[in-house]
DSSP file (Angstrom, degrees, kcal/mol; ACC not computed):
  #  RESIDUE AA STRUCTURE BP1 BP2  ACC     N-H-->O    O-->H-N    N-H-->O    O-->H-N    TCO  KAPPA ALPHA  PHI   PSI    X-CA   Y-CA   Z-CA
    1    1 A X              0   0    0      0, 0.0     2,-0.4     0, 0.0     0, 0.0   0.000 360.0 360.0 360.0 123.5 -132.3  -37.9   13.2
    2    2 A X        +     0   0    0      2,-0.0     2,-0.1     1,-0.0     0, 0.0  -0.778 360.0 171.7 -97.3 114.2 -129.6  -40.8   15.0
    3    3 A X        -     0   0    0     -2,-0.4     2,-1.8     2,-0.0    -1,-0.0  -0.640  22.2-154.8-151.7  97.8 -126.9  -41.7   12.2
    4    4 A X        -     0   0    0     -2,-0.1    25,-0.1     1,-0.0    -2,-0.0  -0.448  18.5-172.2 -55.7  57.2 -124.5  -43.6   13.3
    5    5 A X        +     0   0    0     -2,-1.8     2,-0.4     1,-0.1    -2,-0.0   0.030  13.0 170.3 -62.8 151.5 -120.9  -43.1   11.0
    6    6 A X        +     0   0    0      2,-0.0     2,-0.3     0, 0.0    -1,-0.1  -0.974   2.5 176.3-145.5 163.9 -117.9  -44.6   10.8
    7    7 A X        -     0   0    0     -2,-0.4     2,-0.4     2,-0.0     0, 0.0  -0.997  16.7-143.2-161.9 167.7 -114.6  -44.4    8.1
    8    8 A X    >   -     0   0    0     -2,-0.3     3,-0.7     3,-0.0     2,-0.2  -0.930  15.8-147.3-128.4 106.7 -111.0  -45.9    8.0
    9    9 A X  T 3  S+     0   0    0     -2,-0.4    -2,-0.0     1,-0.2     0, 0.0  -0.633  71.0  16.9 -86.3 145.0 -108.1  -44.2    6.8
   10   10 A X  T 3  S+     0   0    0      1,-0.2     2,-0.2    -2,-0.2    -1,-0.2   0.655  80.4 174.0  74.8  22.4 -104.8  -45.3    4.8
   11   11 A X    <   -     0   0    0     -3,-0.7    -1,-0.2     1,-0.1     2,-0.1  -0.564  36.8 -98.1 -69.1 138.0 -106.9  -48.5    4.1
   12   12 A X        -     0   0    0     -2,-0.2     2,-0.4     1,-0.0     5,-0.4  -0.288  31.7-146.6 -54.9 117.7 -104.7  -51.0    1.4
   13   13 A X  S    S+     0   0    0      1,-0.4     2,-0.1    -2,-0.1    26,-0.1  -0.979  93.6  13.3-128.7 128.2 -105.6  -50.8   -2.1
   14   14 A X  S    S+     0   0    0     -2,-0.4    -1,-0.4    24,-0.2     2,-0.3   0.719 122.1  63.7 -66.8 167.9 -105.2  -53.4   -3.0
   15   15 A X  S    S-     0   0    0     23,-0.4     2,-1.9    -2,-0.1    -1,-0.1  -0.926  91.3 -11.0 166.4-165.8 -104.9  -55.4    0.1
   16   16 A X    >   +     0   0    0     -2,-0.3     3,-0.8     1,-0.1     2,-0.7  -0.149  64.6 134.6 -41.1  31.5 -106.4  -56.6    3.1
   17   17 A X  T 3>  +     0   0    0     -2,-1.9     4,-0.8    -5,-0.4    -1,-0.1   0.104  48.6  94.8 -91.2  41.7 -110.0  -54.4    3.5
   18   18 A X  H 3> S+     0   0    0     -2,-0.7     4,-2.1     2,-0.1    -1,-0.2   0.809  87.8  49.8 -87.5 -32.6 -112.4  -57.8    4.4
   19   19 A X  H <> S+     0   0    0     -3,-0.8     4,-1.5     2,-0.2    -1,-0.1   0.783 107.4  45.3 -87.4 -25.6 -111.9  -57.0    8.1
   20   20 A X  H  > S+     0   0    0     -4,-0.3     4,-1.9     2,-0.2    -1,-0.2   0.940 120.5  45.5 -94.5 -53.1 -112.7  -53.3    8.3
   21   21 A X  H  X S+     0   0    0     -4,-0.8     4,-1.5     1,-0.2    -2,-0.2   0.818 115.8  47.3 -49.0 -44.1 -116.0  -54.2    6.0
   22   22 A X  H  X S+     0   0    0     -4,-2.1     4,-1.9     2,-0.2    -1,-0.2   0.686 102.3  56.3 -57.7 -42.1 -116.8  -56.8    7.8
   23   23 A X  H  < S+     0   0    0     -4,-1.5    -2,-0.2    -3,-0.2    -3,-0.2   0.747 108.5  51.2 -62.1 -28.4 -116.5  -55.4   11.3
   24   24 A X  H >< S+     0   0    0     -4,-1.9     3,-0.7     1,-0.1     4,-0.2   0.876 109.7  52.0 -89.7 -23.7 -119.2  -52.5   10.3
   25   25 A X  H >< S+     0   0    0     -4,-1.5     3,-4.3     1,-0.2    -2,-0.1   0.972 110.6  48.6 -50.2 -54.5 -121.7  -55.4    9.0
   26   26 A X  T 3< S+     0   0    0     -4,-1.9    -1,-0.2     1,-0.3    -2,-0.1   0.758 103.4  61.5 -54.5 -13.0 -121.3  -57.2   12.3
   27   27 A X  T <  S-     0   0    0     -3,-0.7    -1,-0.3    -4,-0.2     2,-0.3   0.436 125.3 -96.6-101.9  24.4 -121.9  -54.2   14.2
   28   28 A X    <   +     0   0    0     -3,-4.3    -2,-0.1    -4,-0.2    -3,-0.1  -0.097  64.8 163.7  94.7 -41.0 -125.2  -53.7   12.9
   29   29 A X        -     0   0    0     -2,-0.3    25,-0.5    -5,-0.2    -1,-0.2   0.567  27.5-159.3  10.5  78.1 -124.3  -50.9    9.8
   30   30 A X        +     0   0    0     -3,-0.1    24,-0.9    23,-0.1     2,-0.4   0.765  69.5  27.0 -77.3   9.4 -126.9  -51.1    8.1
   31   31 A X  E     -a   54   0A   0     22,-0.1     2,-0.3    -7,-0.1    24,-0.2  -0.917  58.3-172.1-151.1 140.0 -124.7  -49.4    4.7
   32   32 A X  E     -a   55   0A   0     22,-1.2    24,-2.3    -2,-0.4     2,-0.4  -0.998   2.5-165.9-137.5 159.5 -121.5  -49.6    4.1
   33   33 A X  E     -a   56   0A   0     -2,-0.3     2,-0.3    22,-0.2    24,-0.2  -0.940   0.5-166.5-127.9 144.5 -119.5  -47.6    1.2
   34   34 A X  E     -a   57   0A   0     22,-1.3    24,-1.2    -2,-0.4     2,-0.1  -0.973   6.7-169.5-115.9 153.2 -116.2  -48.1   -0.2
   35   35 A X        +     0   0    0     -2,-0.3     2,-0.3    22,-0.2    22,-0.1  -0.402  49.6  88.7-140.7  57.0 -114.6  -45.9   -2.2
   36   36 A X  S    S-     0   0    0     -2,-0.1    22,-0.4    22,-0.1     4,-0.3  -0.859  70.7-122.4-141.3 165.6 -111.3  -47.4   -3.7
   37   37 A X  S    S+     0   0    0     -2,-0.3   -24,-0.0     1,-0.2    22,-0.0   0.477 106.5  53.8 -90.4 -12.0 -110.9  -49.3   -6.7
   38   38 A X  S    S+     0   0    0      1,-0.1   -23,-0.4     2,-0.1     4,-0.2   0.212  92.4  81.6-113.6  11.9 -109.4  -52.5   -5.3
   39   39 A X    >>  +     0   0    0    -25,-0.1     4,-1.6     3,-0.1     3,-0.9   0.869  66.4  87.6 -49.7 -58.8 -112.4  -52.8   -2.8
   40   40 A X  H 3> S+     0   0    0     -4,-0.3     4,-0.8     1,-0.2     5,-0.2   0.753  91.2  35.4 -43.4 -53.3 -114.8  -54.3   -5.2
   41   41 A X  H 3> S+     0   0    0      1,-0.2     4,-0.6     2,-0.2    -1,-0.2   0.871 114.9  47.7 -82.2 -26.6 -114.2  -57.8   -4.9
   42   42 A X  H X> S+     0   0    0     -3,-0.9     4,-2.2    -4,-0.2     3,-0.7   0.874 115.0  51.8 -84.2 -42.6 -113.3  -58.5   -1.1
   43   43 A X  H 3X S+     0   0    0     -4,-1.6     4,-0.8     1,-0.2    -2,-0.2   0.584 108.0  54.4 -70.7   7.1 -116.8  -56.1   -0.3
   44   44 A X  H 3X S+     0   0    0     -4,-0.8     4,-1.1    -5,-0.2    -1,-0.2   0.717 109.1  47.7 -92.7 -31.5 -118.7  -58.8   -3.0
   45   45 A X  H XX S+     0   0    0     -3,-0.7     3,-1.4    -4,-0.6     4,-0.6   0.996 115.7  46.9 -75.7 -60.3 -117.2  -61.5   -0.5
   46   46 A X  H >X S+     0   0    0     -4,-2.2     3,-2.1     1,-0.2     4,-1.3   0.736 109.1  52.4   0.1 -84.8 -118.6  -59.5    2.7
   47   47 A X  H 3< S+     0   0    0     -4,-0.8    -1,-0.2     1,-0.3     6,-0.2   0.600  98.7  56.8 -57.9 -40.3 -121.5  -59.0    1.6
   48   48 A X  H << S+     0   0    0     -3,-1.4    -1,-0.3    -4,-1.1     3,-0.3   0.735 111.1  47.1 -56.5 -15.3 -122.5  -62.3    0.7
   49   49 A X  H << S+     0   0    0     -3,-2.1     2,-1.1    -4,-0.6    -2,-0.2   0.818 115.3  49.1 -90.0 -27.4 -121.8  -63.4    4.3
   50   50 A X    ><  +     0   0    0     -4,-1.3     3,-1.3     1,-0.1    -1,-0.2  -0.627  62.1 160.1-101.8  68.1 -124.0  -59.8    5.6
   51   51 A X  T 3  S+     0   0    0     -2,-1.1    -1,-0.1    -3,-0.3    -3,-0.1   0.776  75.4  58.1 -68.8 -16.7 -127.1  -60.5    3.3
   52   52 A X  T 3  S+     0   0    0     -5,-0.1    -1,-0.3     2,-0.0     2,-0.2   0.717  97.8  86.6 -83.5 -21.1 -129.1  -57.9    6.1
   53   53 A X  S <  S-     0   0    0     -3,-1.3     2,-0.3    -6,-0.2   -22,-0.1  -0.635  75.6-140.5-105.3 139.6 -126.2  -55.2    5.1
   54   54 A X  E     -a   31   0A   0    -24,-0.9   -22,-1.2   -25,-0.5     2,-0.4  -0.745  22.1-159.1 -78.9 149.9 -126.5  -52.8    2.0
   55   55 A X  E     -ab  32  68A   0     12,-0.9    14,-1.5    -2,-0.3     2,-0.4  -0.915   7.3-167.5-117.9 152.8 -122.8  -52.6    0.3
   56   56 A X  E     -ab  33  69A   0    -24,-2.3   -22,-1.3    -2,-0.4     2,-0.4  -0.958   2.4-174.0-130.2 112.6 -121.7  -49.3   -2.1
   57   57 A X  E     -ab  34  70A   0     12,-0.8    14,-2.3    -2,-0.4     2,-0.7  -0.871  21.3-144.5 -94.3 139.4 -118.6  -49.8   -4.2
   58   58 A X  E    S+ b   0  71A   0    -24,-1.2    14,-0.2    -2,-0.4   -19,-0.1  -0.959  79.0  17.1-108.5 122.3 -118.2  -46.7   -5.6
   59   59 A X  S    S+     0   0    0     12,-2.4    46,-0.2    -2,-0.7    13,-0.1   0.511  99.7 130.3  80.4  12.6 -116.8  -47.0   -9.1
   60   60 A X        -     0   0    0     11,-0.4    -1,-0.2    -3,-0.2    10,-0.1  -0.162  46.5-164.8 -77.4 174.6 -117.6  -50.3   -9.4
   61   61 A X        +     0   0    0      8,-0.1     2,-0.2    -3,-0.1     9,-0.1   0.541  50.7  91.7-140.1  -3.9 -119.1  -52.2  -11.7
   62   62 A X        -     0   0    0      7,-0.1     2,-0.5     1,-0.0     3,-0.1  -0.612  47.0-155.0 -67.9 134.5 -120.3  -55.8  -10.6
   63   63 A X        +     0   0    0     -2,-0.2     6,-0.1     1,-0.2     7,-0.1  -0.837  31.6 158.4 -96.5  93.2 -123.8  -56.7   -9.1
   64   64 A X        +     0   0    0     -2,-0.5    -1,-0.2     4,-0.2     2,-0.1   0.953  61.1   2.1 -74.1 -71.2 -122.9  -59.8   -7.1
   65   65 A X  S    S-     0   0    0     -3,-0.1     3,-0.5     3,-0.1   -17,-0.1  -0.244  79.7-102.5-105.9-170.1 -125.5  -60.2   -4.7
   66   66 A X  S    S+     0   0    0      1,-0.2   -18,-0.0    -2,-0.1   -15,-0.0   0.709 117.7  52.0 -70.6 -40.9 -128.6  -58.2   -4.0
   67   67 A X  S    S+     0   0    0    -20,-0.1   -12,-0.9     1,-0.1     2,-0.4   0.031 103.1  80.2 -87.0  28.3 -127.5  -56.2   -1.0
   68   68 A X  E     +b   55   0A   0     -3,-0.5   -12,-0.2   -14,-0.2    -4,-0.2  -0.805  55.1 145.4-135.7  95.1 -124.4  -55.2   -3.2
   69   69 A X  E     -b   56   0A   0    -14,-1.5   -12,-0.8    -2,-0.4     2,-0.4  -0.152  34.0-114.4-113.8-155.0 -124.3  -52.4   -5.9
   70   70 A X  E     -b   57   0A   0    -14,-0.2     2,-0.4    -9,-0.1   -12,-0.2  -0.996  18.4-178.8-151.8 140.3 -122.4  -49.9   -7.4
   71   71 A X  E     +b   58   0A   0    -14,-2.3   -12,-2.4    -2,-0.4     2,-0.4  -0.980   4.1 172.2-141.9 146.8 -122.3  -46.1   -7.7
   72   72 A X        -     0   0    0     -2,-0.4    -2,-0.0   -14,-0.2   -14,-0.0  -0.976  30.0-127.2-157.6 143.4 -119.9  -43.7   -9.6
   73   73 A X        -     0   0    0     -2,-0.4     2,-1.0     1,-0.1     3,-0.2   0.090  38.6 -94.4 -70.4 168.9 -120.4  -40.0  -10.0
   74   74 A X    >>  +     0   0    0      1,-0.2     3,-1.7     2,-0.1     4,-0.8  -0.430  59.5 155.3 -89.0  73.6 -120.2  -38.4  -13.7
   75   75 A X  H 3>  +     0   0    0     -2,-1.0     4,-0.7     1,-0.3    -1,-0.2   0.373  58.3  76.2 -94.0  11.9 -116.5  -37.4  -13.7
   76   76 A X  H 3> S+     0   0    0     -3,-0.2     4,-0.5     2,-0.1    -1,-0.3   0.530  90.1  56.1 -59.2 -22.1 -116.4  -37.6  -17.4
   77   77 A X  H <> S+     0   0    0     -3,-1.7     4,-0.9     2,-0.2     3,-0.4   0.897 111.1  35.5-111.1 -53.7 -118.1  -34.6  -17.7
   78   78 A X  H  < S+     0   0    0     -4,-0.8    -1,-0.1     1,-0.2    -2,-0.1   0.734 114.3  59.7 -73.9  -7.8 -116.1  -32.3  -15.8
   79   79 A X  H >X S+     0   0    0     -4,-0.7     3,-2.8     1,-0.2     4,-2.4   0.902 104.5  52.6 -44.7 -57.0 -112.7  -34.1  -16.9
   80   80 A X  H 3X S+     0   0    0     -4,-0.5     4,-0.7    -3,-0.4    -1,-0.2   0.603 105.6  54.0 -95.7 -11.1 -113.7  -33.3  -20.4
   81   81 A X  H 3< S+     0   0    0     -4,-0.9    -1,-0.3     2,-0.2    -2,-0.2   0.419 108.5  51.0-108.1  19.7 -114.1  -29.5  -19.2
   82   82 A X  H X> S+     0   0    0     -3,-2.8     4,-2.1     3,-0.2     3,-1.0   0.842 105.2  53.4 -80.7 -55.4 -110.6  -29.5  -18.0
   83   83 A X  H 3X S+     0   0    0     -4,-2.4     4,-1.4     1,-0.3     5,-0.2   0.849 108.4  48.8 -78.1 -35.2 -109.3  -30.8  -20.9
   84   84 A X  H 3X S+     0   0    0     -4,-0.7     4,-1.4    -5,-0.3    -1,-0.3   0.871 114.2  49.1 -69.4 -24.5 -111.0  -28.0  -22.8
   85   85 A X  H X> S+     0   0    0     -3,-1.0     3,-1.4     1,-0.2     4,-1.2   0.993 107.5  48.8 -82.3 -58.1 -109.6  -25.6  -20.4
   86   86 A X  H 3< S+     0   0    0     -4,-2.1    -1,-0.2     2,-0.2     7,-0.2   0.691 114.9  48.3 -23.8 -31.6 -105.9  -26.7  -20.4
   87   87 A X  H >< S+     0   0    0     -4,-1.4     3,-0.7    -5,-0.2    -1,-0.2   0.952 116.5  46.3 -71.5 -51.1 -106.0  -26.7  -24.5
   88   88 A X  H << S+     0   0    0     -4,-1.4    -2,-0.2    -3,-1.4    -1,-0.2   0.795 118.2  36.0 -67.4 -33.0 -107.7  -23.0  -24.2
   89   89 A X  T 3< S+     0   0    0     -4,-1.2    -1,-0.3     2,-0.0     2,-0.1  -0.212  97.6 122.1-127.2  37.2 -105.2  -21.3  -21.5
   90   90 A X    <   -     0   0    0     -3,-0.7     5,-0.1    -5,-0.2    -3,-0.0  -0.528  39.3-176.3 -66.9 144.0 -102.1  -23.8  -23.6
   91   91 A X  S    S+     0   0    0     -2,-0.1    -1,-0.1     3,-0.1    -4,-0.1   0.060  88.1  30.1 -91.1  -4.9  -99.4  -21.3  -24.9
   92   92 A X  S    S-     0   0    0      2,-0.1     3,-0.1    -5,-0.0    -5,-0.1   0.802  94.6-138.1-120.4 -15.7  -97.7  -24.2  -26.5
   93   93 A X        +     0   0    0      1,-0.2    32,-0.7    -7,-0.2     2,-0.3   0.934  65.7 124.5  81.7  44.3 -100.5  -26.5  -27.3
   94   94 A X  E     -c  125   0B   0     30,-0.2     2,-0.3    -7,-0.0    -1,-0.2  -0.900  49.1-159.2-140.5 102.3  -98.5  -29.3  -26.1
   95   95 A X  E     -c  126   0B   0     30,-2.7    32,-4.5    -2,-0.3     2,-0.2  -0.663  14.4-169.4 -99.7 150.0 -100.6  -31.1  -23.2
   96   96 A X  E     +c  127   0B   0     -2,-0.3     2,-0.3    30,-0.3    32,-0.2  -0.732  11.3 166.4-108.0 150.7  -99.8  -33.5  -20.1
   97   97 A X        -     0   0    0     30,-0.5     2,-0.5    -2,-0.2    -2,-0.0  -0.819  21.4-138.9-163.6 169.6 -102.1  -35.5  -17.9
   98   98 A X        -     0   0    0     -2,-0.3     2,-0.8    12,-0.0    30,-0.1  -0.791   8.5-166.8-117.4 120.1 -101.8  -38.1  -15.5
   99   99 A X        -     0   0    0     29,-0.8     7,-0.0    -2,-0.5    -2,-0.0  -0.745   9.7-155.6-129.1 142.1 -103.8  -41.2  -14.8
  100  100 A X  S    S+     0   0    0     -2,-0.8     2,-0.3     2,-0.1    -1,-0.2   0.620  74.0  18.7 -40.5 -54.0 -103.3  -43.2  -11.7
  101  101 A X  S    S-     0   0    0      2,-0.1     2,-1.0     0, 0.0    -1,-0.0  -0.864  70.1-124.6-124.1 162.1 -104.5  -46.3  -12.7
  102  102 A X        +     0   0    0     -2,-0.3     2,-0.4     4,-0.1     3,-0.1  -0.622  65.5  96.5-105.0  94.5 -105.3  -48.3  -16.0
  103  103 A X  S >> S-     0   0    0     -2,-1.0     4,-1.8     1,-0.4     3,-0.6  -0.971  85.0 -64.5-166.9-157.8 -108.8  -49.4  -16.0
  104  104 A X  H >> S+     0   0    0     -2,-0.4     3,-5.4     1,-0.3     4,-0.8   0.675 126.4  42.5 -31.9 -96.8 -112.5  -48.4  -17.4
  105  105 A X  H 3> S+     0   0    0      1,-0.3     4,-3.5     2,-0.2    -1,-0.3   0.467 112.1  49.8  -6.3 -55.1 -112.9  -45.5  -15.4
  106  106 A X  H <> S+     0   0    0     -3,-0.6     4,-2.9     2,-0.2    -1,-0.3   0.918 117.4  40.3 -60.0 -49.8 -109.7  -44.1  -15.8
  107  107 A X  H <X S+     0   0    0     -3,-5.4     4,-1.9    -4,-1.8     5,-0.3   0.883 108.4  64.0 -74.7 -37.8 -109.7  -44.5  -19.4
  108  108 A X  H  X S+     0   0    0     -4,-0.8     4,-0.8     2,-0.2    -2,-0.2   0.932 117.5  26.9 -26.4 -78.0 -113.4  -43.4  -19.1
  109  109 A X  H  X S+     0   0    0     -4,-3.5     4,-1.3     2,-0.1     3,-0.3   0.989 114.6  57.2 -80.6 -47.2 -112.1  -39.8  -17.8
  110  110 A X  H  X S+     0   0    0     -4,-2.9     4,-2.4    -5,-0.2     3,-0.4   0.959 110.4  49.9 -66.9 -49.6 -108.6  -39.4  -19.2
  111  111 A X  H  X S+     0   0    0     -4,-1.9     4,-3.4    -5,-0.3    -1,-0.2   0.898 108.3  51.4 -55.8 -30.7 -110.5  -39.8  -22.9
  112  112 A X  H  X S+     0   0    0     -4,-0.8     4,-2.1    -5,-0.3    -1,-0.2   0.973 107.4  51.8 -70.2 -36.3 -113.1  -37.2  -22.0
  113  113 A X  H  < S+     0   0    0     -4,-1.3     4,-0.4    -3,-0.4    -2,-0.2   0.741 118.3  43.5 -74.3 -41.0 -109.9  -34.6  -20.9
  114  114 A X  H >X S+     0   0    0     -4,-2.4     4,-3.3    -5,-0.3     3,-1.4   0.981 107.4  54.5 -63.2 -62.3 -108.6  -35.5  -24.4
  115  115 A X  H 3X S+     0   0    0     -4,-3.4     4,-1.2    -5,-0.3    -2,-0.3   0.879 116.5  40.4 -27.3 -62.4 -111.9  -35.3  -26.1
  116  116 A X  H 3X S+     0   0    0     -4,-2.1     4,-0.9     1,-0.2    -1,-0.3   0.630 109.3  58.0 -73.6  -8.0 -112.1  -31.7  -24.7
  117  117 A X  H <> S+     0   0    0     -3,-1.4     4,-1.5    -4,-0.4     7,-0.3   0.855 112.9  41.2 -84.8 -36.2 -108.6  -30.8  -25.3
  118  118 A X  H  < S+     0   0    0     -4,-3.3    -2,-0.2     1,-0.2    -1,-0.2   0.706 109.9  56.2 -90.6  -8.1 -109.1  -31.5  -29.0
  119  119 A X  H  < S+     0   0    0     -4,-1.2     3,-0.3    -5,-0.3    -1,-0.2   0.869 112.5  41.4 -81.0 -15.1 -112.3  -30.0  -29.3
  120  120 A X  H  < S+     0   0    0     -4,-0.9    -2,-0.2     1,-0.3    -1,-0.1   0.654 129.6  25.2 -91.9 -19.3 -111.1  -26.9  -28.1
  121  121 A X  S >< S-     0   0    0     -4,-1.5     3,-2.1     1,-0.1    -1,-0.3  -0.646  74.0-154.6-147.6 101.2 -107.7  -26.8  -29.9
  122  122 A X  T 3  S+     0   0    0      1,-0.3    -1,-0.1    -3,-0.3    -2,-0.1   0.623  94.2  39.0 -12.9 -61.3 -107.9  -29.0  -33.2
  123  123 A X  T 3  S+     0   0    0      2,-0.1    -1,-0.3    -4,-0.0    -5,-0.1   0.228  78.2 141.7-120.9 -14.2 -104.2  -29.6  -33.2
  124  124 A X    <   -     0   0    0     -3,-2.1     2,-0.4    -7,-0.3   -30,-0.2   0.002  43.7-143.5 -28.4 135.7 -103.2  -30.2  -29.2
  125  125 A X  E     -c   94   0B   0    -32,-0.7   -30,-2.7     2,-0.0     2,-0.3  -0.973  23.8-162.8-130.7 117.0 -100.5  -32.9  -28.8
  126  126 A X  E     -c   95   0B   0     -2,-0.4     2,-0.4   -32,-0.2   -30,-0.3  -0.951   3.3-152.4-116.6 119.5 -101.8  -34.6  -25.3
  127  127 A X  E      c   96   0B   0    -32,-4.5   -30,-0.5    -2,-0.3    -2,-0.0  -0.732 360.0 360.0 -81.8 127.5  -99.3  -36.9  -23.3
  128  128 A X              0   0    0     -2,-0.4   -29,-0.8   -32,-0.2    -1,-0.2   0.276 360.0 360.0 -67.5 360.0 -100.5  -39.6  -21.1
């Protein structure tokens, strides 16, 4: 099996990532995946121009074109068994977590790591 890969490192999010998306359509790529959160909209522009190219936003949520979708893992579910462990192995029952950015997703996982921190100790005071 011939499978041809490529990746980019230290690409800007947000910022400039039409050229790096754009260079693997044109070279024939027949998928390309991004995996940042400020991707989505500049690989929606891509992709309309590469209708022969598949696109993957991962953690996205627009379907703009046909060749363009979205995929995101369940990270709700093991968030939410973090949170239960941090509550359980607590001695002060006084909890922290951090989340990077504010949108769905984020709020999406950081509620599930609360959800399990209070189901596992009633009374846990959790900082965001």
């Amino acid at each position: 099996l011939q499978i041809a890969t490529a990746y980019k490192e230290n690409v800007p999010d947000p910022g400039p990532c039409d050229p790096i998306f754009s260079t693997w359509a044109s070279q024939g790529f027949d998928l390309v995946v991004g995996c940042s959160w400020g991707y989505q909209e500049c690989m929606i522009d891509v992709a309309a121009q590469y209708p022969n190219t598949t696109f993957v936003h991962v953690a996205g949520w627009k379907t703009a074109t046909p060749n363009f979708g979205v995929g995101s893992g369940r990270l709700y579910q093991p968030m939410y068994l973090a949170g239960y462990t941090a509550a359980l192995v607590s001695q002060t029952g006084v909890l922290g977590v951090l989340a990077p950015q504010s949108n769905f997703e984020t709020h999406r996982e950081i509620s599930a790591w609360v959800l399990g921190a209070m189901v596992a100790r009633p009374n846990v005071t959790v900082h965001v």
